[in-house]
C-alpha positions as CSV (number, residue, x, y, z in Angstrom):
1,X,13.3,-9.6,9.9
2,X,15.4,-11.3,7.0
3,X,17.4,-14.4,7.6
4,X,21.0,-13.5,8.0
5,X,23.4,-15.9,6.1
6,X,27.2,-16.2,6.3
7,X,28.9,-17.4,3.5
8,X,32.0,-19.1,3.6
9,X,34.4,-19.1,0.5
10,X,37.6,-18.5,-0.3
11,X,40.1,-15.7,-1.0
12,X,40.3,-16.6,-5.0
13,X,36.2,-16.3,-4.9
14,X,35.7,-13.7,-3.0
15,X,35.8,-10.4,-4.7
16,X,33.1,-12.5,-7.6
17,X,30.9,-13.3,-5.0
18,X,30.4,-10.0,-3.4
19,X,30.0,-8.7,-6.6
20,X,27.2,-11.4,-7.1
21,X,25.5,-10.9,-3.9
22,X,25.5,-7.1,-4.3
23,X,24.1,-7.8,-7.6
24,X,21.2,-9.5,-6.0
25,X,19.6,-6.3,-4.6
26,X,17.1,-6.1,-2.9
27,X,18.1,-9.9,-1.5
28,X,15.8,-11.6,0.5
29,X,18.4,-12.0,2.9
30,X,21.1,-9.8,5.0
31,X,24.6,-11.8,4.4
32,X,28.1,-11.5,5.1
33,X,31.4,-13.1,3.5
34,X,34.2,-15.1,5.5
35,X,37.0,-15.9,3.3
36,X,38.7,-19.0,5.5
37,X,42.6,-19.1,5.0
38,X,42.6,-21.0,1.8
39,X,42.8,-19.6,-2.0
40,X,40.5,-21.8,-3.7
41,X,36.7,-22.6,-2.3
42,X,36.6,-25.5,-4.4
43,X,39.1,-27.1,-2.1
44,X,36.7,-26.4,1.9
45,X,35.6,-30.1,3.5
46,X,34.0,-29.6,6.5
47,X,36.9,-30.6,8.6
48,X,38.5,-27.6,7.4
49,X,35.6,-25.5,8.4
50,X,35.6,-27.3,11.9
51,X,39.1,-26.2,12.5
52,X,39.1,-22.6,11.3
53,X,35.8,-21.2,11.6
54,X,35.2,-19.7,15.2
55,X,31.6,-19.1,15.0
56,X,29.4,-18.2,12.6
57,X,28.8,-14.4,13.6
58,X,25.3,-13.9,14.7
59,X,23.8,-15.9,11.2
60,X,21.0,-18.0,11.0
61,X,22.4,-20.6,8.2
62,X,25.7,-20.7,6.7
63,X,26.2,-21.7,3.1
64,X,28.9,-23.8,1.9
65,X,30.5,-24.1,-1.5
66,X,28.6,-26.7,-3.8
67,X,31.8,-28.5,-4.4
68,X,32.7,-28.7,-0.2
69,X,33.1,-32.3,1.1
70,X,32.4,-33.8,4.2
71,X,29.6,-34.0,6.6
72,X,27.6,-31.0,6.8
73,X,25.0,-32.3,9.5
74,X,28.4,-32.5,11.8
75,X,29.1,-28.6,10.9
76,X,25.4,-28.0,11.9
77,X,25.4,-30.1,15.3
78,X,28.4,-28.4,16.2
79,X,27.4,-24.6,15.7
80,X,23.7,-25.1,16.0
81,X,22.3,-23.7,12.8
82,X,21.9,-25.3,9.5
83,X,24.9,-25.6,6.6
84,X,23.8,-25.7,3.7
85,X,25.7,-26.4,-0.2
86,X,25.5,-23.5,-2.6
87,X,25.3,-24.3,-6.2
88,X,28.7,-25.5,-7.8
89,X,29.2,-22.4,-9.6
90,X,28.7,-18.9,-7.2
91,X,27.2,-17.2,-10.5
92,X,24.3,-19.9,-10.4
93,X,23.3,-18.0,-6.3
94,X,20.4,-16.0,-8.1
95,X,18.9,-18.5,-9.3
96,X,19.7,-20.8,-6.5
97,X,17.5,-18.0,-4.0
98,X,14.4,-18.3,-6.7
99,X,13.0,-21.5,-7.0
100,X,16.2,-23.0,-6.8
101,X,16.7,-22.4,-2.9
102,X,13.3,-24.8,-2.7
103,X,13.6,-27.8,-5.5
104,X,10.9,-28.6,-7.3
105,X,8.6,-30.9,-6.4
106,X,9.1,-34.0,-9.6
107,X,7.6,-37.2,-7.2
108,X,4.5,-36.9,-8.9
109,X,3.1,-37.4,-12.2
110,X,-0.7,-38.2,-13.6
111,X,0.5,-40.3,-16.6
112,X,0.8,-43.8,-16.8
113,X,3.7,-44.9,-19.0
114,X,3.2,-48.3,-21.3
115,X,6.7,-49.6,-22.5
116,X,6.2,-52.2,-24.7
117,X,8.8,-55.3,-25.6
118,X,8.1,-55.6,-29.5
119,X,9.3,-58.7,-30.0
120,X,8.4,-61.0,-27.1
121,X,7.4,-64.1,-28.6
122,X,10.5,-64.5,-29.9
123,X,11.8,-64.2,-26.1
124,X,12.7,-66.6,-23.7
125,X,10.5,-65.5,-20.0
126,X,14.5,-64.7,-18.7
127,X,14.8,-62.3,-21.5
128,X,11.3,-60.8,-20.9
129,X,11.4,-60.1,-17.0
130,X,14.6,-58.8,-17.6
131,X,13.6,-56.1,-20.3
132,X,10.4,-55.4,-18.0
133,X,13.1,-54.8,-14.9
134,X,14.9,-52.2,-17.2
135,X,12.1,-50.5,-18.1
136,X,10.2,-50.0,-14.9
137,X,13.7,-48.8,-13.5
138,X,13.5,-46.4,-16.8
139,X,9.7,-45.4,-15.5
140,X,7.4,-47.3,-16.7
141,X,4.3,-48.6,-15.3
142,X,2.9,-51.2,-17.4
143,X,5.0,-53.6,-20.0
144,X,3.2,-53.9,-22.9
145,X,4.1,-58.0,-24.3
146,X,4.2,-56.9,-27.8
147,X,2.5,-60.2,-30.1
148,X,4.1,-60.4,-33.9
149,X,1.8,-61.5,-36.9
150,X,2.1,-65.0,-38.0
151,X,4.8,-65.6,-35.1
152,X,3.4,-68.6,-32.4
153,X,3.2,-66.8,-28.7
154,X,3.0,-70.5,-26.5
155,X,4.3,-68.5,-23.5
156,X,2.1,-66.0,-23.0
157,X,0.2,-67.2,-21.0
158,X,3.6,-67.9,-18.9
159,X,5.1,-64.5,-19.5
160,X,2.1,-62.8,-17.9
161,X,2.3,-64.5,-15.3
162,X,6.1,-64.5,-14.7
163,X,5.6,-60.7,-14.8
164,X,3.1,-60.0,-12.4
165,X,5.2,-62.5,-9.8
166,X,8.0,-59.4,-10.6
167,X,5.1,-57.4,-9.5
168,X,4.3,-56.0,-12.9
169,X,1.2,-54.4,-14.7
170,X,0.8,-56.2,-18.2
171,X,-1.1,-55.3,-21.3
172,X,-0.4,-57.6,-24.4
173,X,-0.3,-55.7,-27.6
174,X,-1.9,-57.9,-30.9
175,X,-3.7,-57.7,-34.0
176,X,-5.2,-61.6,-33.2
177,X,-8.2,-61.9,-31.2
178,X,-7.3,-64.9,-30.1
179,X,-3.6,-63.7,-28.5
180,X,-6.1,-61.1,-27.1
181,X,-8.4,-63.4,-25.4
182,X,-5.3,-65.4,-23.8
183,X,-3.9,-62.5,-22.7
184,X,-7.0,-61.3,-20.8
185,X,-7.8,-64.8,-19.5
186,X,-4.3,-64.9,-17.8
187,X,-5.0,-62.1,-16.0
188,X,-3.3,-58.9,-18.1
189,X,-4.6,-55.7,-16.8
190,X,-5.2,-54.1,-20.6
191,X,-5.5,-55.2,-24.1
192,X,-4.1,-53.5,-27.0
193,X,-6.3,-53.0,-29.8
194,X,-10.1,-53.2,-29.4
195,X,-12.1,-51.6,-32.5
196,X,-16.0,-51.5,-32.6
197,X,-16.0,-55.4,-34.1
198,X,-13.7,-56.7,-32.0
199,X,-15.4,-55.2,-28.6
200,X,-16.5,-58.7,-27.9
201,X,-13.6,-59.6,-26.7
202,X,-14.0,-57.2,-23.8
203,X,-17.4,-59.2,-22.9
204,X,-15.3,-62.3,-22.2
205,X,-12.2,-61.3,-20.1
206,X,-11.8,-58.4,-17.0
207,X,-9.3,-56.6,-18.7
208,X,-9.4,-52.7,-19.5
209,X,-9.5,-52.8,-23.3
210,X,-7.7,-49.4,-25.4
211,X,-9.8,-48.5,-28.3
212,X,-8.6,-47.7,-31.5
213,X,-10.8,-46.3,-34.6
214,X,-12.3,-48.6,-36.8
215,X,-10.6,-46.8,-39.8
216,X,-7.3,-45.1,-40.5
217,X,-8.4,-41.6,-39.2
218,X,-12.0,-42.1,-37.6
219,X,-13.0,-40.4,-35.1
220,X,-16.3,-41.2,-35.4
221,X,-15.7,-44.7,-35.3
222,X,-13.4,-44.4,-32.0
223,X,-16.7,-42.3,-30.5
224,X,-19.3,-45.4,-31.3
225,X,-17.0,-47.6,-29.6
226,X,-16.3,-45.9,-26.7
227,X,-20.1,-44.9,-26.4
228,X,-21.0,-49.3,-26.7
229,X,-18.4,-49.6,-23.5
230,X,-19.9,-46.8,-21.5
231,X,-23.5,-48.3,-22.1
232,X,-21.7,-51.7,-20.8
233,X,-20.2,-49.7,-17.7
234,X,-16.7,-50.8,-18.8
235,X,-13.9,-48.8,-18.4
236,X,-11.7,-48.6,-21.5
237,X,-8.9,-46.4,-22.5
238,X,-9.2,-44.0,-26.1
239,X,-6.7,-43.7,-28.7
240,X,-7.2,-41.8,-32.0
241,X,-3.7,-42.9,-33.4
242,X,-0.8,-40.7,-33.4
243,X,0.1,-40.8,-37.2
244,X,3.9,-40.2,-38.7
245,X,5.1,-37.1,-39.9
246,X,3.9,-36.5,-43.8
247,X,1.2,-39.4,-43.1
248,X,-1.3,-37.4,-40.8
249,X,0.8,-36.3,-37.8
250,X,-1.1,-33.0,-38.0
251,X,-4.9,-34.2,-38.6
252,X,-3.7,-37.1,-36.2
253,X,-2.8,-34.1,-33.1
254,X,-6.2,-32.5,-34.1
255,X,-7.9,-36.0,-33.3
256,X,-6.6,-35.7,-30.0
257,X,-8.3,-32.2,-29.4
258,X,-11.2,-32.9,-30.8
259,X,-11.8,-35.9,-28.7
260,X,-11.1,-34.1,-25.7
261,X,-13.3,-31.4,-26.0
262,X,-16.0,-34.1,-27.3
263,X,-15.4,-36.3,-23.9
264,X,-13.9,-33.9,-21.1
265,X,-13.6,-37.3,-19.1
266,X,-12.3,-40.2,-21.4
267,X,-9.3,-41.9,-21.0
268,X,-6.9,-41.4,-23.6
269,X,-3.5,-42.8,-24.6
270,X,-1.3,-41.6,-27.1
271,X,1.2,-43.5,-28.6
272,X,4.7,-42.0,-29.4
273,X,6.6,-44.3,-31.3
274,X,5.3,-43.1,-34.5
275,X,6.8,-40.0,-34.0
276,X,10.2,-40.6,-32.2
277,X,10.8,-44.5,-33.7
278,X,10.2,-42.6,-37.3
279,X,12.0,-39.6,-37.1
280,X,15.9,-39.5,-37.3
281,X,16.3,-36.7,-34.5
282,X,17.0,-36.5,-30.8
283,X,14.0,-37.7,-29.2
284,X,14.2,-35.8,-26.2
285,X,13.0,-33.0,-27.6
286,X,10.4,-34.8,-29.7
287,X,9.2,-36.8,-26.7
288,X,9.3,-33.7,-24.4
289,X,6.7,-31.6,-26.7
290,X,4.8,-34.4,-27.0
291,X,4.3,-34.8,-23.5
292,X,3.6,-30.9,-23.1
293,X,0.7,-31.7,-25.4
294,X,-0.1,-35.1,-23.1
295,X,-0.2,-32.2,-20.0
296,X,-2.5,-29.6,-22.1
297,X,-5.0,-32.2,-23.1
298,X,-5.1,-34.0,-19.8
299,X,-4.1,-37.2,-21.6
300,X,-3.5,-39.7,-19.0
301,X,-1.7,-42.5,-20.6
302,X,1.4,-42.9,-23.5
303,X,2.7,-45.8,-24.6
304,X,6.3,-45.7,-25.8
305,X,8.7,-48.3,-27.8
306,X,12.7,-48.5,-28.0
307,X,13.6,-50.4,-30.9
308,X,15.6,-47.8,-33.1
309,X,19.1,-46.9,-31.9
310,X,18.3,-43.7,-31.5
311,X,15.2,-44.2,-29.7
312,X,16.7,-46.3,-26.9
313,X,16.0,-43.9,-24.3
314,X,12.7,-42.8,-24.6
315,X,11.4,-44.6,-21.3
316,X,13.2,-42.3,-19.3
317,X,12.4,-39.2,-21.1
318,X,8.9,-39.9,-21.4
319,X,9.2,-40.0,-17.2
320,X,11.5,-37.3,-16.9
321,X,9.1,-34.9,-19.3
322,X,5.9,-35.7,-17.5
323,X,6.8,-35.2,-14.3
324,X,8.4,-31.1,-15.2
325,X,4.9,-30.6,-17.2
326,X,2.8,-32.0,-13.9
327,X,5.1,-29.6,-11.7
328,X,4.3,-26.6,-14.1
329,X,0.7,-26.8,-15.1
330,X,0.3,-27.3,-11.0
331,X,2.5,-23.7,-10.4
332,X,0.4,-22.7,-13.7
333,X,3.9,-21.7,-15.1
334,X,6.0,-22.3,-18.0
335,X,7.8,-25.4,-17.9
336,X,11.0,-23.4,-17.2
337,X,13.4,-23.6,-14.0
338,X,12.0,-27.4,-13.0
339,X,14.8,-28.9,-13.2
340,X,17.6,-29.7,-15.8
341,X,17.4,-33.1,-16.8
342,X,15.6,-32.6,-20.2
343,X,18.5,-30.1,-21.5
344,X,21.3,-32.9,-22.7
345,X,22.9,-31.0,-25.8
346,X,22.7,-27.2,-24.5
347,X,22.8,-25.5,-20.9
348,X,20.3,-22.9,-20.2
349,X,23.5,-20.4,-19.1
350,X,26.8,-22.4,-20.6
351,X,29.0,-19.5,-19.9
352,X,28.7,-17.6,-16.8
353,X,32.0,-16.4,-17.0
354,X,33.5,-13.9,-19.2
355,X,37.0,-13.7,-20.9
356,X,37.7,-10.6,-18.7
357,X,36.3,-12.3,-15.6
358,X,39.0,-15.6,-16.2
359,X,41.8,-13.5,-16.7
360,X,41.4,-11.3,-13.6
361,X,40.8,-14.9,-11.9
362,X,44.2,-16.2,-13.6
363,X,45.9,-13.1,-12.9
364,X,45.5,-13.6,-9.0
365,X,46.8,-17.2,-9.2
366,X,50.0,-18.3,-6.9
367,X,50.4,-21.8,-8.0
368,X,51.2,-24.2,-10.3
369,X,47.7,-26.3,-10.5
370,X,45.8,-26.2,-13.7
371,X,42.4,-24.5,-13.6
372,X,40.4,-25.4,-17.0
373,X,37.4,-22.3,-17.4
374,X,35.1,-22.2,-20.9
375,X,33.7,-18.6,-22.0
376,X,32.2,-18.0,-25.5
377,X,35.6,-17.1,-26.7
378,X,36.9,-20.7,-26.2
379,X,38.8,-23.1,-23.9
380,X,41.1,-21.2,-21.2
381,X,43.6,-22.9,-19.2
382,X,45.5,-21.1,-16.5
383,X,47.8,-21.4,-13.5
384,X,50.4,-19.2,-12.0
385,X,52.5,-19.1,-15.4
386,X,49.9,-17.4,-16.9
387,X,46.9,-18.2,-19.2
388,X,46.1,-19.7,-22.5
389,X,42.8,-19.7,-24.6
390,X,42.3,-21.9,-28.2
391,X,39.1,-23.5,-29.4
392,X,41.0,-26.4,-29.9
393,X,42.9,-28.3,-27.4
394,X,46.2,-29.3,-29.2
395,X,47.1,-25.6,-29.6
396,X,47.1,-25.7,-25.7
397,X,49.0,-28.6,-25.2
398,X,52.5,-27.8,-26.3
399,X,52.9,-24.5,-24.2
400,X,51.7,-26.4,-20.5
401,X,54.8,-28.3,-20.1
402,X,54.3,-32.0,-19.6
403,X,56.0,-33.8,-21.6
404,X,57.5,-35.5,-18.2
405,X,54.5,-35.9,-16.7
406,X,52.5,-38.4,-18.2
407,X,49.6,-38.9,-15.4
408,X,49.3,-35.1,-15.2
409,X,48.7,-34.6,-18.9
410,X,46.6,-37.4,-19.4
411,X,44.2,-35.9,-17.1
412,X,44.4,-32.2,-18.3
413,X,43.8,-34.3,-21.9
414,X,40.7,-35.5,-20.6
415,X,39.7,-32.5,-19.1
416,X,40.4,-30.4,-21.9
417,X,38.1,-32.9,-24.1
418,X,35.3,-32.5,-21.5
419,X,35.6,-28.3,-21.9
420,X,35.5,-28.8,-26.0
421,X,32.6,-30.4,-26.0
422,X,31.2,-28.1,-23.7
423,X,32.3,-25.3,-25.4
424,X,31.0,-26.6,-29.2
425,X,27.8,-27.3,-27.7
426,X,26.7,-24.6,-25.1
427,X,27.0,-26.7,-22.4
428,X,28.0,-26.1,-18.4
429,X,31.6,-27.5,-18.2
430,X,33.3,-27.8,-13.9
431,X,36.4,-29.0,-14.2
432,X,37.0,-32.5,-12.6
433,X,33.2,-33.5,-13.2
434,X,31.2,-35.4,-16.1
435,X,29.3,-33.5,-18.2
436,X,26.0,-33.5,-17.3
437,X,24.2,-35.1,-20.4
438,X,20.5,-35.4,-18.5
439,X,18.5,-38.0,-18.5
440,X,19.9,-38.3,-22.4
441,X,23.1,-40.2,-20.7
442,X,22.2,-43.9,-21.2
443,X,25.5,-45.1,-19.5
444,X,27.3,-43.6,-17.0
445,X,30.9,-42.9,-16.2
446,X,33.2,-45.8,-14.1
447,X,34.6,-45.6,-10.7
448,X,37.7,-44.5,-13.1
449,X,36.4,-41.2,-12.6
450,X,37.7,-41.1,-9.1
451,X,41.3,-42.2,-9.7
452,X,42.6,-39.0,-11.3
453,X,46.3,-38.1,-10.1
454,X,46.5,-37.0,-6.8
455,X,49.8,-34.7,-7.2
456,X,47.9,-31.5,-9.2
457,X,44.8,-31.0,-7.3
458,X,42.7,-28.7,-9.6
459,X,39.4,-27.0,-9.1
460,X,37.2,-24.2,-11.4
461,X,37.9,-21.1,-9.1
462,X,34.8,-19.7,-10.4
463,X,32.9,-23.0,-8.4
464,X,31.0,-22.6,-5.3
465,X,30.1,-19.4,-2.9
């Protein structure tokens, strides 16, 4: 028998979310639709629903609007089934009922991130831990203590060992065998670089060494030195070099291939920075195909730098992106619907209302608050004066009468901001909430977000079930 499930909305919503749910036929599930005696859904708390709902009809779960406050496990004690949120827009319920009704699963991930801090020995051990703390709150596993030619390291030693009292994983990163060699004797976990001359150094500490080609584009090379650790019985970690763009980057991803299918059970690492530190795009996108590629040829380690400007967020990506390809090549699926945080420019579905669906919202309006909608026609902003739509927010302004209300129209301002940039880029806009920028946002909005004025409560009528 299919679960039964009431939803609770209100009168604004209601004719759009029949029509959604009728749309979803065959559901999965028998519903019915209780408008509670309010216009706009937006605006439910669960008090509200405590005071006016009598019972919830015979249903085995009752679904909320996404943007209802208040205590849901109270709602649930209290009439013995579960409540639930819906998404914060009712034309999200489809997808909401696919894999949406049941998250994906993001915990796990089978690639070990390397972040490393180029410039440490120019660091005070402060400066260090406190980079390494960003970092491992960005993702990463192991910090990298990034040695500079011809620049004295004298604590080193002291840095690797301030780290792992944080409770770190260390590699140190240098050309000099003999920053190597301290490194490993003061107990860091990898090495960065071993070729086939330097693998002595691996005979005289404990630590896993990564292995580089001998030449600019050997594979051959990288294969004789893997081949002398194997005959040792040392573990060690492969990498053929990801090369820049117009420098290799091609022959360089071919390299990767070609070592898989050589050694099915090699460790490899690839290195990113080549690509995103050199490149003058958005490295989401870069570092997202790169760790598609990481998923396809079971690559098992990255490591990744943040020196650039624009490459300051990489870390997080790098997380973000492996754990969506783990979740798909594990539901063998595209590396679709697992979640949004990788889209930061453009929304899968920025505009789930139409023109004509805004205007027969606004034309059902009976007060004066503000509601602020985007379709691919442009901004609209209605209340129960009527509506306007412009692409561009000062031709709004004059016509919504506030030059005497200065706290009112500094808020639509900002709103009206937020539904521009929405609007230019393809992106969800909800009025009275941040744009959702991802894991691309590197700084997040203040508690002023809270203290909007309290005299013109607003909310998208379109939002919730």
């Amino acid at each position: 028998m299919p679960e039964s499930i009431l939803f609770l909305t209100g009168r604004l919503a209601e004719p759009s979310l029949r029509r959604v749910l009728e749309g979803m036929h065959p559901a999965p599930f028998e519903h019915k639709v209780l408008p509670l005696s309010l216009q706009v859904a937006g605006l439910m708390t669960a008090e509200m629903i405590l005071r006016r709902l009598p019972d919830v009809a015979g249903a085995g779960r009752v679904m909320v609007p996404g943007r209802c406050r208040g205590d849901l496990e109270q709602l649930s004690s209290h009439f013995g089934v579960p409540f639930v949120r819906g998404p914060d827009d009712l034309k999200d319920l489809p997808r909401f009922f696919g894999r949406g009704a049941s998250p994906p699963d993001l915990s796990r991930h089978d690639v070990r991130i390397f972040a490393e801090i180029v410039d440490a020995p120019n660091m005070g051990i402060d400066a260090i831990l406190e980079q390494a703390a960003a970092y491992r709150t960005a993702g990463a596993d192991v910090i990298d203590l990034g040695c500079l030619p011809q620049t004295p390291f004298p604590h080193l030693e002291e840095s690797v060992s301030a780290l792992h009292g944080s409770g770190f994983q260390v590699s140190v990163d240098s050309m000099e065998t003999d920053e190597l060699l301290r490194g490993g004797r003061a107990g860091a976990e990898f090495l960065f670089s071993l070729k086939a001359d330097t693998l002595w150094v691996a005979d005289e500490v404990g630590s896993i060494p990564i292995l580089v080609p001998s030449r600019p584009g050997s594979l051959r090379s990288l294969l004789r030195a893997i081949e002398t650790m194997d005959k040792k019985g040392r573990p060690c970690i492969a990498d053929p070099i990801l090369d820049p763009i117009h420098f290799g980057f091609t022959e360089s991803l071919v390299r990767y291939r070609d070592l898989r299918k050589k050694l099915p059970q090699v460790q490899i690492l690839m290195g990113t920075g080549n690509l995103t530190e050199l490149t003058d795009a958005d490295t989401l996108g870069m570092q997202t195909l790169l760790m598609g590629i990481v998923s396809e040829l079971r690559i098992t380690n990255i490591l990744t730098t943040q020196v650039s400007a624009h490459a300051s967020g990489v870390v997080a990506e790098a997380d973000s992106a492996r754990r969506m390809m783990f979740a798909a090549r594990e539901a063998r699926d595209l590396p679709r619907n697992f979640g949004d945080s990788l889209l930061a420019l453009h929304a899968t579905d920025p505009f789930p209302w139409s023109a004509e669906e805004i205007a027969a919202t606004a034309g059902q309006l009976k007060d004066p608050s503000f509601r602020i909608q985007i379709s691919p026609e442009g901004i609209h902003i209605y209340n129960r004066d009527g509506m306007r739509r412009a692409k561009d927010p000062f031709m709004l302004f004059p016509d919504l009468g506030l030059e005497q209300d200065g706290s009112h129209a500094f808020y639509l301002g900002v709103e009206l901001a937020r539904a521009q940039i929405a609007w230019q880029l393809g992106k969800r806009y909800v009025q009275d909430r941040e744009l959702d920028w991802g894991v691309g946002a590197l700084r997040q909005g203040s508690a002023a977000e809270s203290q909007r004025p309290p005299p013109s409560p607003s909310a998208e009528t379109g939002a919730g079930s």
